[in-house]
VMD Tcl script that builds the backbone (N, CA, C; Angstrom):
set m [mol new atoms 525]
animate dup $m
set s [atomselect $m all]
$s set {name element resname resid chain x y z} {
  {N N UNK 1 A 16.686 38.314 -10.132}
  {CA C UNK 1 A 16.482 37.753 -11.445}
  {C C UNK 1 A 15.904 38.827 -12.350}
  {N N UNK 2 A 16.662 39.167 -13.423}
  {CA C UNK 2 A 15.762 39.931 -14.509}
  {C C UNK 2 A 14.360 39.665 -15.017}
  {N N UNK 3 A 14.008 40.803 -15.250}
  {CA C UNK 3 A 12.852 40.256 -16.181}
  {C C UNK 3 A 12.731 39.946 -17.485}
  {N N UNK 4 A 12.106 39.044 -18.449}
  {CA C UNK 4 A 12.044 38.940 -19.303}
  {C C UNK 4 A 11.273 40.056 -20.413}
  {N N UNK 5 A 11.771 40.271 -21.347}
  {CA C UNK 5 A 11.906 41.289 -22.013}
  {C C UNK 5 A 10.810 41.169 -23.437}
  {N N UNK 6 A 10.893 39.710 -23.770}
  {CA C UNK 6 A 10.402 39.298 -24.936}
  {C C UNK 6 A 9.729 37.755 -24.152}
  {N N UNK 7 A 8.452 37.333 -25.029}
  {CA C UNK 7 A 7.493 36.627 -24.533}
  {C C UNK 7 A 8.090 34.928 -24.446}
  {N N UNK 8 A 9.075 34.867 -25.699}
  {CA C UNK 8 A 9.871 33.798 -25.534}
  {C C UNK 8 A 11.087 33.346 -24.376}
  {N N UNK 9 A 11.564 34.307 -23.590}
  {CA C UNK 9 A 12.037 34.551 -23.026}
  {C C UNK 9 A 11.783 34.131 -21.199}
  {N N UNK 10 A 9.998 34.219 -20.788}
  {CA C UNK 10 A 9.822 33.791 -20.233}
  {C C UNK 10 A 9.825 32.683 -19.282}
  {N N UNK 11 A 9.494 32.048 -18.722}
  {CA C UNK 11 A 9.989 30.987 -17.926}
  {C C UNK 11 A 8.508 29.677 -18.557}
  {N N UNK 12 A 9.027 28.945 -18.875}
  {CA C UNK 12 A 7.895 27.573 -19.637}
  {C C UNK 12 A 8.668 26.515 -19.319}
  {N N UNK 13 A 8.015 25.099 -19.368}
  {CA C UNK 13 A 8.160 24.102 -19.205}
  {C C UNK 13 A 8.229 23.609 -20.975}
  {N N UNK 14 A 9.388 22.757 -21.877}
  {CA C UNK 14 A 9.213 22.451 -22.873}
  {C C UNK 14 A 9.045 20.693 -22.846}
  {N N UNK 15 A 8.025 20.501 -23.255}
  {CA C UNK 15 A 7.299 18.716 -22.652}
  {C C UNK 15 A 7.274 18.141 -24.273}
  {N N UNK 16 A 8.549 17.464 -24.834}
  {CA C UNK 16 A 8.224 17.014 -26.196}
  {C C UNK 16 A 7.196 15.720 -26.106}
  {N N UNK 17 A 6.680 15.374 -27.157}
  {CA C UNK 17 A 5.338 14.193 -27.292}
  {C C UNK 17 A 6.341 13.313 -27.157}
  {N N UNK 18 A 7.300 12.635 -27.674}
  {CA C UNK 18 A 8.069 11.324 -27.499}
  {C C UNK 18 A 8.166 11.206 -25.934}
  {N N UNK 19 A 8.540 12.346 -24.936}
  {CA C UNK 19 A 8.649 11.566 -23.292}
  {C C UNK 19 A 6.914 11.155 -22.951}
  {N N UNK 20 A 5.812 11.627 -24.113}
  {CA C UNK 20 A 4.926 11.367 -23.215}
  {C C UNK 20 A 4.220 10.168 -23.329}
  {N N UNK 21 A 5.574 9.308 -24.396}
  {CA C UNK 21 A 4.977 8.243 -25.387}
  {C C UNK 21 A 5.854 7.084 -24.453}
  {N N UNK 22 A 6.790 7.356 -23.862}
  {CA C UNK 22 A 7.522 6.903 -22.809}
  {C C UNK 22 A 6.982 5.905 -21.969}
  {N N UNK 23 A 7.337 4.817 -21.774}
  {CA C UNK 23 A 6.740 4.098 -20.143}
  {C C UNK 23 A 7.138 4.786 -19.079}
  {N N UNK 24 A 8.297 5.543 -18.852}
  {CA C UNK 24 A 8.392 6.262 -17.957}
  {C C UNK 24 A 7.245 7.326 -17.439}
  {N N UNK 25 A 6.936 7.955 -17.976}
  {CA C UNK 25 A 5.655 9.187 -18.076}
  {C C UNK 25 A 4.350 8.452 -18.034}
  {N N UNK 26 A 4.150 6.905 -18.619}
  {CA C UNK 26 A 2.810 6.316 -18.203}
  {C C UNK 26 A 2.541 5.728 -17.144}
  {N N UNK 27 A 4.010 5.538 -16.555}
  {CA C UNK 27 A 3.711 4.981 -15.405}
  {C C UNK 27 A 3.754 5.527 -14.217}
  {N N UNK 28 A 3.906 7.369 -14.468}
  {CA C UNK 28 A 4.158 7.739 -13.304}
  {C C UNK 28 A 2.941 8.392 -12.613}
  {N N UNK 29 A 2.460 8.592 -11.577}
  {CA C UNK 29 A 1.755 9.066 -11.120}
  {C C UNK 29 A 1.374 10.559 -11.207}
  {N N UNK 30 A 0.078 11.209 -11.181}
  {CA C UNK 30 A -0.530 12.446 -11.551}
  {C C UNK 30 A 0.565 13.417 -11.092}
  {N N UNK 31 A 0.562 13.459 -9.508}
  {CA C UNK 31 A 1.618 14.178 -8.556}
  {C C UNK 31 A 3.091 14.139 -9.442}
  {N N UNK 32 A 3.751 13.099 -9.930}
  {CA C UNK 32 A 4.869 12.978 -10.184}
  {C C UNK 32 A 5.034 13.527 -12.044}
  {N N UNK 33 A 4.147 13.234 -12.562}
  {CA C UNK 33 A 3.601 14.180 -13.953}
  {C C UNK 33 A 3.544 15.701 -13.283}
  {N N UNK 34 A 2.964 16.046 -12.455}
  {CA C UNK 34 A 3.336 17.655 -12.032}
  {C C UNK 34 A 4.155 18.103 -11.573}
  {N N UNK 35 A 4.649 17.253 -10.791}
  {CA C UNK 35 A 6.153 17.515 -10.358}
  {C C UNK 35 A 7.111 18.105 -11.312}
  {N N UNK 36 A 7.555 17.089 -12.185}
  {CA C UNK 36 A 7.991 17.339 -13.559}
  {C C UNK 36 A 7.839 18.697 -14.250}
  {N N UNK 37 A 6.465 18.856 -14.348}
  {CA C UNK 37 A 6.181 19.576 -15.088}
  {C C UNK 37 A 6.621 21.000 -14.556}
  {N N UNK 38 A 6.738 20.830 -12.992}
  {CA C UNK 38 A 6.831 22.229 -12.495}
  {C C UNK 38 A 8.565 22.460 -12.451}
  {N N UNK 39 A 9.277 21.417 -11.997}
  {CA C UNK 39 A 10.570 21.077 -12.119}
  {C C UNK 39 A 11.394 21.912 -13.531}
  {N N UNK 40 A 10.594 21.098 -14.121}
  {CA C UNK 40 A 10.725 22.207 -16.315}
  {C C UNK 40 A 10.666 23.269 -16.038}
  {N N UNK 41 A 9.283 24.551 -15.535}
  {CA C UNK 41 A 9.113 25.405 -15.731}
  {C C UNK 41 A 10.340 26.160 -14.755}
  {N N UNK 42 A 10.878 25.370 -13.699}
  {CA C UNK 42 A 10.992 26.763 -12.820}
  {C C UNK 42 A 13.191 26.451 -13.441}
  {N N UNK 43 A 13.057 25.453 -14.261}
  {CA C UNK 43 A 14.836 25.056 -14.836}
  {C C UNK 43 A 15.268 26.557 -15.374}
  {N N UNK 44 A 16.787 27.178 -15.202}
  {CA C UNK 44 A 17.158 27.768 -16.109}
  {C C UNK 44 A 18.867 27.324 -15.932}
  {N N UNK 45 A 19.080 27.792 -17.877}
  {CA C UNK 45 A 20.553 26.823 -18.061}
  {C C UNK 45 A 21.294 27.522 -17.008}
  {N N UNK 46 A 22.414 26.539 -16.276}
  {CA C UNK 46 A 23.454 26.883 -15.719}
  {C C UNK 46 A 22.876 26.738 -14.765}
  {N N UNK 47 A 21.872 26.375 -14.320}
  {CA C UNK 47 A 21.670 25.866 -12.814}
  {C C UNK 47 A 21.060 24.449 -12.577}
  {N N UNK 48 A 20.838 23.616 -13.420}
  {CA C UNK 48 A 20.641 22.292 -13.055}
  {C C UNK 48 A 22.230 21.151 -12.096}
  {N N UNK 49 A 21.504 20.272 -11.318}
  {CA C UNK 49 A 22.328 19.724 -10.148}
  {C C UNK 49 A 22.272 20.813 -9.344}
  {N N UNK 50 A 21.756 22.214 -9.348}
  {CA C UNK 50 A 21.739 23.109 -7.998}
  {C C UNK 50 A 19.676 22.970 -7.671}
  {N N UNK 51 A 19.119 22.347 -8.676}
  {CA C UNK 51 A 17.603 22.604 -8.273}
  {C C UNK 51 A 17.342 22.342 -6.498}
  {N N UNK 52 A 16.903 23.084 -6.059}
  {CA C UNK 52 A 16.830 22.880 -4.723}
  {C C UNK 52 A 15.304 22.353 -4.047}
  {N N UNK 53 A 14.452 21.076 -3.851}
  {CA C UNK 53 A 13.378 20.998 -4.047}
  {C C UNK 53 A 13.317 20.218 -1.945}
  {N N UNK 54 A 12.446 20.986 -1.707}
  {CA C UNK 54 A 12.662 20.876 -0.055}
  {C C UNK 54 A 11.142 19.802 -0.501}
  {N N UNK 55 A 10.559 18.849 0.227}
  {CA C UNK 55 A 9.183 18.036 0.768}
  {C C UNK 55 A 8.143 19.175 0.830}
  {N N UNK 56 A 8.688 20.280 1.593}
  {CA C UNK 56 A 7.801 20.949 1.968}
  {C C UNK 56 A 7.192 21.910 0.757}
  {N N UNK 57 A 8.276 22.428 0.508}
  {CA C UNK 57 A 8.041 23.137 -0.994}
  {C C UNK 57 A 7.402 22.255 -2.028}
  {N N UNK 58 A 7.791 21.025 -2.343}
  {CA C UNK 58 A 6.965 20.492 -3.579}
  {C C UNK 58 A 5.474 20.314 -2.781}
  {N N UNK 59 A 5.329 20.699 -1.582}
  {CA C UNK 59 A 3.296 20.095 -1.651}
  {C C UNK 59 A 3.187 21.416 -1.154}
  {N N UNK 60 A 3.693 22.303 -0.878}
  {CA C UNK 60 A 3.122 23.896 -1.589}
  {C C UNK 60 A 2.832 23.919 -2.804}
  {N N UNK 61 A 3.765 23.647 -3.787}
  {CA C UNK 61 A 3.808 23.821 -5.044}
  {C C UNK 61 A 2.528 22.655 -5.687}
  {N N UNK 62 A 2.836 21.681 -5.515}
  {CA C UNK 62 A 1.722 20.874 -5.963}
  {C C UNK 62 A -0.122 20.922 -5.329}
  {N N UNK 63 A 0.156 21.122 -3.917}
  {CA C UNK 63 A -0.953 21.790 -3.223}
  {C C UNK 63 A -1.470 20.351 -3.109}
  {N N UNK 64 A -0.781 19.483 -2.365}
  {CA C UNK 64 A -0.921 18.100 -1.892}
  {C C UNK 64 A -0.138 18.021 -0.253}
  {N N UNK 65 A -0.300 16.977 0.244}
  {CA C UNK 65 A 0.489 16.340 1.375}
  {C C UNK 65 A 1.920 16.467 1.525}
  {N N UNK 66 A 2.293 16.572 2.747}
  {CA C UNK 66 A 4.075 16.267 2.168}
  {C C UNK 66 A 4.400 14.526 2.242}
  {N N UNK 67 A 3.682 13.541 2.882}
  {CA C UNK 67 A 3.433 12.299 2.203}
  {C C UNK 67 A 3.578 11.907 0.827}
  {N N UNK 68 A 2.732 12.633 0.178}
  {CA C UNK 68 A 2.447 12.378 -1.234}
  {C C UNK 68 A 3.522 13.276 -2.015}
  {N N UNK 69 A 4.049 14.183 -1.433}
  {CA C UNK 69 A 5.320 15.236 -2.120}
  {C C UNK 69 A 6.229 14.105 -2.113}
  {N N UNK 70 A 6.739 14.004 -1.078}
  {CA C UNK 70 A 7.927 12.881 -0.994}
  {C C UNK 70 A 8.046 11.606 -1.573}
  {N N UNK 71 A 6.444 11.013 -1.853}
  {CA C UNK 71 A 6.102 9.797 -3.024}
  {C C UNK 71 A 6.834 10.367 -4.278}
  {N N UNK 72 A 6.234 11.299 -4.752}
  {CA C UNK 72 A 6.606 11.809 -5.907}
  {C C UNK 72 A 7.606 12.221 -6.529}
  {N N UNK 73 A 8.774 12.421 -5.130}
  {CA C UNK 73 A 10.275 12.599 -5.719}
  {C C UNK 73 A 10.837 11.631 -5.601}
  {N N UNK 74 A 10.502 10.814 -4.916}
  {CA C UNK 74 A 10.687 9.325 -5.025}
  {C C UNK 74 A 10.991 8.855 -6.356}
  {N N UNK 75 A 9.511 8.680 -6.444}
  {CA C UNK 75 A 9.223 8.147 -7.702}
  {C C UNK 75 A 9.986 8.663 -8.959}
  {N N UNK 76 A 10.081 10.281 -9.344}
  {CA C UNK 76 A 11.036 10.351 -10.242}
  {C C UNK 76 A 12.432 10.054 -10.045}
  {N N UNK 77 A 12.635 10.406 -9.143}
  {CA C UNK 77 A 14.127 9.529 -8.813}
  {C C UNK 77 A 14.220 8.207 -9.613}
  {N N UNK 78 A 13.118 7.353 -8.852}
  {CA C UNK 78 A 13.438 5.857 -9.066}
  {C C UNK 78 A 12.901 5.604 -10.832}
  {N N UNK 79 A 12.637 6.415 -11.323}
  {CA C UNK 79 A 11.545 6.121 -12.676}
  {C C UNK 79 A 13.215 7.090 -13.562}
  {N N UNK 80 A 13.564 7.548 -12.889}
  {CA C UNK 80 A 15.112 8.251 -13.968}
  {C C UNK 80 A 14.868 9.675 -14.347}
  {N N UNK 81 A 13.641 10.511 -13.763}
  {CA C UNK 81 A 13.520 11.715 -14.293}
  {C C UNK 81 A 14.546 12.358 -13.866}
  {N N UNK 82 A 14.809 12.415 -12.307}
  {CA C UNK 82 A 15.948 13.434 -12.122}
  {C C UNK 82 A 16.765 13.074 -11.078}
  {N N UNK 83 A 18.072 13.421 -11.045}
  {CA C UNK 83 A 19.052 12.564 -10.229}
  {C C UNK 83 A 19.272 13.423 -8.688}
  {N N UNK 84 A 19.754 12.881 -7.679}
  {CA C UNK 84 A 19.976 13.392 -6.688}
  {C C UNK 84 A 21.523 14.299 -6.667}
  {N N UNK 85 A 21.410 15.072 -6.827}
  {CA C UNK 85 A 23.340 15.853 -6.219}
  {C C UNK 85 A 23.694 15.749 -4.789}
  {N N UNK 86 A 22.662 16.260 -4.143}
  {CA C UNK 86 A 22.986 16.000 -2.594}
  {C C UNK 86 A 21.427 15.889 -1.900}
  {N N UNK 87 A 21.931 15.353 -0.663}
  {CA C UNK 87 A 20.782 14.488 -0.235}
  {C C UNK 87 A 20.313 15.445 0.780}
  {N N UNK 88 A 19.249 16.151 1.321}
  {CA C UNK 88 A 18.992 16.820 2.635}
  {C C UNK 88 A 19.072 16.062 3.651}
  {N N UNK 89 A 18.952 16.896 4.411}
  {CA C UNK 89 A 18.943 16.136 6.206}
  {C C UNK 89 A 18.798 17.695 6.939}
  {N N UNK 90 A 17.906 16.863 7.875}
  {CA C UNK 90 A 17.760 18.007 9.332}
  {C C UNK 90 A 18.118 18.279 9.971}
  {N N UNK 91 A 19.824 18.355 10.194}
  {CA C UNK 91 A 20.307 18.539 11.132}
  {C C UNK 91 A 20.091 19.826 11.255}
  {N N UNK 92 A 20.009 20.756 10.323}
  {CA C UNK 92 A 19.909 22.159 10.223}
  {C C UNK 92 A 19.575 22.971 9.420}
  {N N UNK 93 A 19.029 24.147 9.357}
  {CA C UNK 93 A 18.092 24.787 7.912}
  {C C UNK 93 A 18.707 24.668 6.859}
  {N N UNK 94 A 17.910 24.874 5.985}
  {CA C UNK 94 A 18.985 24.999 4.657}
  {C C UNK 94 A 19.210 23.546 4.118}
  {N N UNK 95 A 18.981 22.878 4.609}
  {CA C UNK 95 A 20.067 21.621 3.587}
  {C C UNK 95 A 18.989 21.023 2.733}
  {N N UNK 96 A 17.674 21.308 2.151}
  {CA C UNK 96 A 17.131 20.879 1.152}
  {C C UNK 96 A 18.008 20.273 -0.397}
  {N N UNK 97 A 16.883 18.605 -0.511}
  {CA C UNK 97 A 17.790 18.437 -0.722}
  {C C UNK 97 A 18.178 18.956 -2.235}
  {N N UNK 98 A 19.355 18.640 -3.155}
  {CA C UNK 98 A 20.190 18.933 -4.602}
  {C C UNK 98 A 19.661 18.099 -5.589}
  {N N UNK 99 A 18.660 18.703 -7.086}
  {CA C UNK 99 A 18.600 17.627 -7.838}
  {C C UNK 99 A 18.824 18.137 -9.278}
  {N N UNK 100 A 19.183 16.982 -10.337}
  {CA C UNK 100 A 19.838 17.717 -11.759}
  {C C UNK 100 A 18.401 16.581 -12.436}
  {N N UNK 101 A 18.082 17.829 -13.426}
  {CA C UNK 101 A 16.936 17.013 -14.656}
  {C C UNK 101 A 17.849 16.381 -15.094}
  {N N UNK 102 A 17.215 14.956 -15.156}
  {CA C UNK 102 A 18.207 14.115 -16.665}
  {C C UNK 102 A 18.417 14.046 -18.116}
  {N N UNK 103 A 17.296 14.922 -18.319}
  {CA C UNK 103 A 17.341 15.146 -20.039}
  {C C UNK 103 A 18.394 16.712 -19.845}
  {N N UNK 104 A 19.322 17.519 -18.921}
  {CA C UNK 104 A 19.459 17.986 -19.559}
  {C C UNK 104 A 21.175 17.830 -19.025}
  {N N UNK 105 A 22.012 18.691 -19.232}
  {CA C UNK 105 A 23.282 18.365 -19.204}
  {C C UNK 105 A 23.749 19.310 -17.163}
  {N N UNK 106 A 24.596 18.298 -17.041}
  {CA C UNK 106 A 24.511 18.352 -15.142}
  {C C UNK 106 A 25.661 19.798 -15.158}
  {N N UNK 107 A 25.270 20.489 -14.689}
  {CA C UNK 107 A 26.389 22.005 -14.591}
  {C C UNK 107 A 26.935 21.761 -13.331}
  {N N UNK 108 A 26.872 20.989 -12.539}
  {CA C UNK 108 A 27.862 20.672 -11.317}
  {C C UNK 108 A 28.713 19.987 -11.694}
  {N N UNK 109 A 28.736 18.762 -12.152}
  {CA C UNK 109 A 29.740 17.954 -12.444}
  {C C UNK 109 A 30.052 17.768 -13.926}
  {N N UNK 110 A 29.243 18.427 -15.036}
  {CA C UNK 110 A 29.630 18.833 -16.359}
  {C C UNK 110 A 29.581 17.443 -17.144}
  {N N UNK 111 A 28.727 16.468 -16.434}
  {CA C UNK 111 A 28.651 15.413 -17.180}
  {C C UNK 111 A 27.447 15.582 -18.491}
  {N N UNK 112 A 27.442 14.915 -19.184}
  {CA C UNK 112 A 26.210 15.008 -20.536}
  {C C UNK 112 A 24.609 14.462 -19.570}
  {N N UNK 113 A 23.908 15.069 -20.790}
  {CA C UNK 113 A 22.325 14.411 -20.014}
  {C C UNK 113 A 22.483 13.007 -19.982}
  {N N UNK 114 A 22.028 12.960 -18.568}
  {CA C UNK 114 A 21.622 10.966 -18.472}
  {C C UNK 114 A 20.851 10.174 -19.283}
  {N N UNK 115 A 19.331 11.175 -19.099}
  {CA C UNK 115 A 18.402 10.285 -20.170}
  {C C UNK 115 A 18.045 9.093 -19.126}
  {N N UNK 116 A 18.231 8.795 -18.121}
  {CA C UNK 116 A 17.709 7.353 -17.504}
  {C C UNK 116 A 16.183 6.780 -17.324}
  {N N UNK 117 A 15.597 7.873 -18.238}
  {CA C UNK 117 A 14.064 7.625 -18.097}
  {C C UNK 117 A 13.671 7.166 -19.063}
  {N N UNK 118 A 14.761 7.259 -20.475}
  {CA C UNK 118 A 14.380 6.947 -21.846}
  {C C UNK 118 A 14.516 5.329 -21.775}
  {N N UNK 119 A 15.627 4.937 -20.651}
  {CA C UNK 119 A 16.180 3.235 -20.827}
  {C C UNK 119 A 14.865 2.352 -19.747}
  {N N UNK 120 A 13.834 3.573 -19.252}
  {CA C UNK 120 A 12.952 2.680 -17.762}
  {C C UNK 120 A 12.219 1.854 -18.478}
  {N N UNK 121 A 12.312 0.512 -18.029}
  {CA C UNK 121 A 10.976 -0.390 -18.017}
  {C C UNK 121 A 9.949 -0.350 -16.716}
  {N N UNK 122 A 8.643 -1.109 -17.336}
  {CA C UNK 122 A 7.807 -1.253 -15.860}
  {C C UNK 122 A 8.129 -2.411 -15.023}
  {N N UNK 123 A 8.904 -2.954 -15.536}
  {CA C UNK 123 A 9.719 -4.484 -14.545}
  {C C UNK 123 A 10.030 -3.358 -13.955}
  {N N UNK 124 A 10.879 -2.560 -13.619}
  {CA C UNK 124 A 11.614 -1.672 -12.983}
  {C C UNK 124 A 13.498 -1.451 -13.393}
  {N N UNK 125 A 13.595 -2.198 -14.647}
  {CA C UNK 125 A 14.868 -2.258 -15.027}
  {C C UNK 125 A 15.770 -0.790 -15.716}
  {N N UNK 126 A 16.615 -0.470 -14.843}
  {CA C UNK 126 A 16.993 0.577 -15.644}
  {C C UNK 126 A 18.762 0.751 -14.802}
  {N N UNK 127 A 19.803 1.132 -15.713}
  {CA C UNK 127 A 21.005 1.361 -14.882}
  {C C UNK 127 A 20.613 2.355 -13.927}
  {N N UNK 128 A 20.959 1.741 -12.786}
  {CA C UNK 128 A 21.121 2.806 -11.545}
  {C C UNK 128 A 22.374 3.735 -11.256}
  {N N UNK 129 A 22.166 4.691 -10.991}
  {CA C UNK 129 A 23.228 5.677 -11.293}
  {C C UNK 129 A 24.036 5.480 -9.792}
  {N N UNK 130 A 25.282 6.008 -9.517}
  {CA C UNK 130 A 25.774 5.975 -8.023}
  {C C UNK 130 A 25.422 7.243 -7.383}
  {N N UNK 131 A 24.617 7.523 -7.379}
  {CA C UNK 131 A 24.302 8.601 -6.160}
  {C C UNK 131 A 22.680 8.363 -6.035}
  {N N UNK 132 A 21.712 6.934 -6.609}
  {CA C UNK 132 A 20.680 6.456 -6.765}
  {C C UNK 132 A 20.386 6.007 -4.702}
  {N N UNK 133 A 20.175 7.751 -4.086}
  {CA C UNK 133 A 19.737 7.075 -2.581}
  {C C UNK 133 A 18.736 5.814 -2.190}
  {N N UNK 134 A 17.314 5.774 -3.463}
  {CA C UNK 134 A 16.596 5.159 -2.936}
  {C C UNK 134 A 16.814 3.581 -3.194}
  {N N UNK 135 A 17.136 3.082 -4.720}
  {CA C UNK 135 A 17.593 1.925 -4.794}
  {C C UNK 135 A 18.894 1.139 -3.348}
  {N N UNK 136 A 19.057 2.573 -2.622}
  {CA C UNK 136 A 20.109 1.469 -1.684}
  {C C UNK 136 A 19.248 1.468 -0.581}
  {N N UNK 137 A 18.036 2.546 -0.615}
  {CA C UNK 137 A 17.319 2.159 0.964}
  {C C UNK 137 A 16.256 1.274 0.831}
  {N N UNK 138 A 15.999 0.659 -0.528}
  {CA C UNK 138 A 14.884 -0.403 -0.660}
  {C C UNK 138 A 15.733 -1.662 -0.955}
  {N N UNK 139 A 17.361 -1.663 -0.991}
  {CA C UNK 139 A 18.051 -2.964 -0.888}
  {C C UNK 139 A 18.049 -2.947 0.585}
  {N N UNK 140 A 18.267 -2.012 1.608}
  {CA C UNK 140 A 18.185 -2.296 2.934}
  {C C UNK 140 A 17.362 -2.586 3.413}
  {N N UNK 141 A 15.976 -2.185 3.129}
  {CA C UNK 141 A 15.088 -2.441 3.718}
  {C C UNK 141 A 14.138 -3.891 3.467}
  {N N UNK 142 A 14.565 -4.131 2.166}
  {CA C UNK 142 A 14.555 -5.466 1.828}
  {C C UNK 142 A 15.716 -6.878 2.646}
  {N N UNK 143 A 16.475 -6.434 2.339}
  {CA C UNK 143 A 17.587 -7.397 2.846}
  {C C UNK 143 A 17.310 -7.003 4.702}
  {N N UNK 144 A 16.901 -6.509 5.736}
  {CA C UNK 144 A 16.826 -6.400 6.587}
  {C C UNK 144 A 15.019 -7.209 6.689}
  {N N UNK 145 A 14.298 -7.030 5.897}
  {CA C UNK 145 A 12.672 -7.856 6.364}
  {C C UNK 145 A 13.240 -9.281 6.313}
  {N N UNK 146 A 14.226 -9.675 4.600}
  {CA C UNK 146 A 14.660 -11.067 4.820}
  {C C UNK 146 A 14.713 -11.602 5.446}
  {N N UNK 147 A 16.235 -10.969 6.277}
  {CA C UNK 147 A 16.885 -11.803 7.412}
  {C C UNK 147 A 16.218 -11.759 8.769}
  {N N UNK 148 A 15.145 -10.823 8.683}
  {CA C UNK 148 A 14.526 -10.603 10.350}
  {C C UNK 148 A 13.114 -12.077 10.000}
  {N N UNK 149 A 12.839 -12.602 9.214}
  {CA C UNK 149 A 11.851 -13.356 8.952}
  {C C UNK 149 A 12.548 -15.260 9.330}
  {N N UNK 150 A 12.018 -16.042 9.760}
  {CA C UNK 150 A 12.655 -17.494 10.328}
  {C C UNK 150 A 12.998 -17.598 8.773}
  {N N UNK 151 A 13.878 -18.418 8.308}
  {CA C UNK 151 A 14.049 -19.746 7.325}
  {C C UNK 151 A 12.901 -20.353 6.376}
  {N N UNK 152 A 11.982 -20.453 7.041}
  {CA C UNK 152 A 10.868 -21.183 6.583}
  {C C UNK 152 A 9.875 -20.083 6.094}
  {N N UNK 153 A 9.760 -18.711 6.409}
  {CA C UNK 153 A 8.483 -18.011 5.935}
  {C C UNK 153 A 9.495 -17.098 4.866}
  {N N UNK 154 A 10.955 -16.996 4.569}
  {CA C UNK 154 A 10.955 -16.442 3.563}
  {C C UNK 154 A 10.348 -16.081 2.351}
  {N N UNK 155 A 10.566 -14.749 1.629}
  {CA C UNK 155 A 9.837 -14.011 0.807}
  {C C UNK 155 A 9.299 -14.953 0.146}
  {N N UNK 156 A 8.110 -15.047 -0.346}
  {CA C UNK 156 A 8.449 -16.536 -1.401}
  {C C UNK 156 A 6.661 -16.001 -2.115}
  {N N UNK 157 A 5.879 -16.314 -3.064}
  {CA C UNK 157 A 4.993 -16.438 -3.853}
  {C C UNK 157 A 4.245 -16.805 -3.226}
  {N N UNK 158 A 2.992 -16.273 -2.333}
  {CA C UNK 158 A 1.703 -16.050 -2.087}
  {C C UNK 158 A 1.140 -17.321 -2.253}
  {N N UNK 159 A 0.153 -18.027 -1.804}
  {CA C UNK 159 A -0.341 -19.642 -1.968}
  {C C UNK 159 A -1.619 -18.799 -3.278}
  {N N UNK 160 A -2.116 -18.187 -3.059}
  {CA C UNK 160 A -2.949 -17.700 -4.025}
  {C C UNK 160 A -2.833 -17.219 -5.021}
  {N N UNK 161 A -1.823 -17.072 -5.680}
  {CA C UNK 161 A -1.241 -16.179 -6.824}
  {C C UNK 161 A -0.936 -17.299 -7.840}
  {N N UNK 162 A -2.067 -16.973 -8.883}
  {CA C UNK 162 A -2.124 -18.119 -10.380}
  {C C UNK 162 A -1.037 -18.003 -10.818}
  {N N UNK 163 A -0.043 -19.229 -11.950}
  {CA C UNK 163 A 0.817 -18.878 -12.537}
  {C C UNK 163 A 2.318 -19.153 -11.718}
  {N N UNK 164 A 2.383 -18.603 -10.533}
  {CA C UNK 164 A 3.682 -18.667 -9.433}
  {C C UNK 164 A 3.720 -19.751 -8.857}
  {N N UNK 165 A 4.903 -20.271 -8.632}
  {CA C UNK 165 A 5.498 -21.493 -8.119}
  {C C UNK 165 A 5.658 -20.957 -6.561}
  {N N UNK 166 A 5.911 -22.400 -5.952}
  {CA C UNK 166 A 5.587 -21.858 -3.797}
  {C C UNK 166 A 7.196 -21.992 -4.046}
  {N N UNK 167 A 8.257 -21.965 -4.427}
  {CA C UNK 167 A 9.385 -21.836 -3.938}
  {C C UNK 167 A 9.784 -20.600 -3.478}
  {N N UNK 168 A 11.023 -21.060 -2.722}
  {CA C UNK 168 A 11.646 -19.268 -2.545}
  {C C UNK 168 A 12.052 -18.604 -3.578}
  {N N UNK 169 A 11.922 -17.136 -3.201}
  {CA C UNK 169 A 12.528 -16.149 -4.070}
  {C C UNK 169 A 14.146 -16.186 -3.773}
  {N N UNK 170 A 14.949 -15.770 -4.370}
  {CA C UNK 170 A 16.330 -15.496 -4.750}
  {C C UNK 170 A 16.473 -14.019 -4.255}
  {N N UNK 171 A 17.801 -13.323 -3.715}
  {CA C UNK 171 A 17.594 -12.254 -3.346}
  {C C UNK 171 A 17.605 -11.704 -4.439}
  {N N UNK 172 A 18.004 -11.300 -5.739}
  {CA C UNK 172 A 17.523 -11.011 -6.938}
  {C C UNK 172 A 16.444 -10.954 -7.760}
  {N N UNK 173 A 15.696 -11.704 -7.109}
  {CA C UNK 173 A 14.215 -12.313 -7.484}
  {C C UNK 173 A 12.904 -11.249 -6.533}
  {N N UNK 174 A 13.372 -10.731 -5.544}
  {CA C UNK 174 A 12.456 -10.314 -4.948}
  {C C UNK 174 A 11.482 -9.080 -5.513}
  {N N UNK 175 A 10.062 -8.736 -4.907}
  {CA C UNK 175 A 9.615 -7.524 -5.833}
  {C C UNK 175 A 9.985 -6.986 -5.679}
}
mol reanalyze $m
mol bondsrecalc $m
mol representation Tube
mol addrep $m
């Protein structure tokens, strides 16, 4: 990589005030605000959808857990900051996994910026994109507690919880 020549030129993170006015950004956690932030600094054009961010590397970089690393890409995932390109796995070195910022435009597949963080609510409502890994492993893992639970103790509203009715939840309905 060259060096930069002129001070503008350098490598920075650019954080406008409107994402920080965002529910997305208020609701995300400290770790996942740095994440971000480091995600920005280390972007240059023509390589987003190639960012390569291993578990291990983000809690170097953050200087946290890899527990709490892996919360945190989570979380932007699921909150719309940045999309998955390809997914890692251990079968063998190297395969950390592929991710593209959504504010900016995807140089793998040449699609426009997503933006899916601008549409997040804190219900959790937001279009899910198709390559969205975690929304399908928290429909599995949901739809698998369901059906492993009798008939009668389905998901359903807490006897203690003001406001909520004791009926069942709907599989649509669930938290």
């Amino acid at each position: 990589m060259a060096t930069a020549t002129k001070y503008r030129d350098r490598p920075h993170a650019r954080i406008y005030y409107a994402w920080l006015e965002l529910p997305a950004w208020r609701a995300a956690s400290i770790a996942a605000r740095n994440l971000i932030v480091e995600m920005l600094a280390r972007y240059r054009p023509g390589e987003n959808g190639r960012l390569e961010w291993s578990v291990q590397r983000v809690a170097e970089v953050l200087g946290v857990s890899k527990s709490t690393a892996s919360a945190a890409l989570i979380e932007l995932e699921t909150i719309g900051w940045i999309e998955v390109m390809r997914a890692g796995s251990f079968s063998r070195k190297g395969r950390a996994s592929h991710y593209a910022l959504a504010m900016f435009t995807n140089d793998v597949t040449g699609e426009p910026a997503t933006r899916t963080f601008e549409r997040w609510r804190p219900d959790g409502t937001r279009p899910l994109g198709s390559r969205c890994r975690v929304s399908r492993q928290m429909r599995k893992v949901r739809s698998e507690l369901q059906d492993s639970l009798p008939r009668d103790e389905r998901l359903s509203a807490p006897e203690d919880t003001p406001g909520r009715s004791r009926r069942p939840l709907r599989r649509n309905e669930w938290p």
